[in-house]
C-alpha positions in Angstrom: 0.0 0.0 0.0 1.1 3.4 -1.0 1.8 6.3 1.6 -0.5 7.7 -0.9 -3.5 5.7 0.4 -2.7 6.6 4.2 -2.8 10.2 3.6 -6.2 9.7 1.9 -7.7 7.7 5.4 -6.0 10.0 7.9 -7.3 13.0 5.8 -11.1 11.5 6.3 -10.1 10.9 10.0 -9.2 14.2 11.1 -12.7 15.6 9.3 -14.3 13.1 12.3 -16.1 15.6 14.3 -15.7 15.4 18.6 -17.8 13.2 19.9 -18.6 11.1 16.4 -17.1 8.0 15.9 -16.8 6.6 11.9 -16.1 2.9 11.3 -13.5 1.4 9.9 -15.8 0.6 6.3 -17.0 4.0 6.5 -13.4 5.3 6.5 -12.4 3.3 3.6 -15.4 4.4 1.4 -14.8 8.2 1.9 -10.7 7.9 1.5 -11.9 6.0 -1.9 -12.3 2.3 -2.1 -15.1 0.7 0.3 -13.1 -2.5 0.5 -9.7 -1.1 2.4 -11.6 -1.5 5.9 -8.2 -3.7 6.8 -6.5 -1.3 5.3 -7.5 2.1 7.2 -6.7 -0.3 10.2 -3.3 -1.0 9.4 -2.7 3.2 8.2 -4.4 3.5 12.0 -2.0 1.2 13.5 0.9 3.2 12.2 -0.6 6.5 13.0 2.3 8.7 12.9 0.7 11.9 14.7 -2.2 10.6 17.3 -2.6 14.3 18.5 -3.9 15.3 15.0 -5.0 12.2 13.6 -7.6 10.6 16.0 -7.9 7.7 14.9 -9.6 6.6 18.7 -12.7 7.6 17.0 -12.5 4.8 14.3 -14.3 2.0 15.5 -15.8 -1.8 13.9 -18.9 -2.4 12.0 -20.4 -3.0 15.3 -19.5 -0.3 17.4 -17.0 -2.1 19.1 -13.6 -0.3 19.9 -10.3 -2.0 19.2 -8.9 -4.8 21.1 -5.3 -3.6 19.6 -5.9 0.0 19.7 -2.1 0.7 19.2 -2.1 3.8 21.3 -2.9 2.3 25.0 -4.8 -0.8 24.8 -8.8 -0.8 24.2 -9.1 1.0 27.8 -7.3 4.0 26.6 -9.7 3.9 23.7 -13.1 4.0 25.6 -11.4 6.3 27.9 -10.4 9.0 25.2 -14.2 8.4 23.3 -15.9 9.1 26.8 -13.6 11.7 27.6 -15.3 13.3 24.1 -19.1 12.7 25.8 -19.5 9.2 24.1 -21.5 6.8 25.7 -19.2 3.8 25.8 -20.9 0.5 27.6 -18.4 -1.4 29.8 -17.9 -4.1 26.7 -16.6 -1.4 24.4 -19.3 -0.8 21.9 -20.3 2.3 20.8 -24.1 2.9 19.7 -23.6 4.0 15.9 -27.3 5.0 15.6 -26.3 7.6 18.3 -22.8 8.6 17.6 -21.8 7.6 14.1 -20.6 10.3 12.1 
């Protein structure tokens, strides 16, 4: 994959308003091809500026946050998504009817 790509997904990222959460599909089908959901996890993975990029606000299909979330664990995730004012339940999911961008 191209560094070209991973500009494309962190560019959609960073357009992820406070308090929204985007899945990873989602993600992939604004940066340009619906079928790189493994593939905005792997640019997430190897975020290179967290403080810009949030990628804590990219979550699965359905709802739930990242068990490998690269930047603390999944706690640090549901931690930095309620820190925002989203309702996370104590499993990690996220209601997308809610909070989805």
């Amino acid at each position: 994959m191209s560094g070209q790509v991973f500009e494309r997904i962190y560019e959609v990222v960073k357009r992820i308003p406070k308090g929204k959460v985007a899945t990873y599909g989602q993600v992939a089908a604004m940066a340009g091809n619906p079928r790189w959901a493994r593939v905005v996890g792997y640019a997430l993975h190897a975020n290179p500026d967290p403080e810009h990029i949030p990628c804590f606000r990219v979550v699965n299909r359905n709802g739930q946050v990242s068990k490998a979330f690269a930047f603390g664990g999944e706690n640090m995730q549901i931690q930095l998504l309620r820190a925002e004012g989203v309702e996370v339940t104590d499993d990690g999911r996220v209601d997308l009817s809610k909070y989805r961008w």
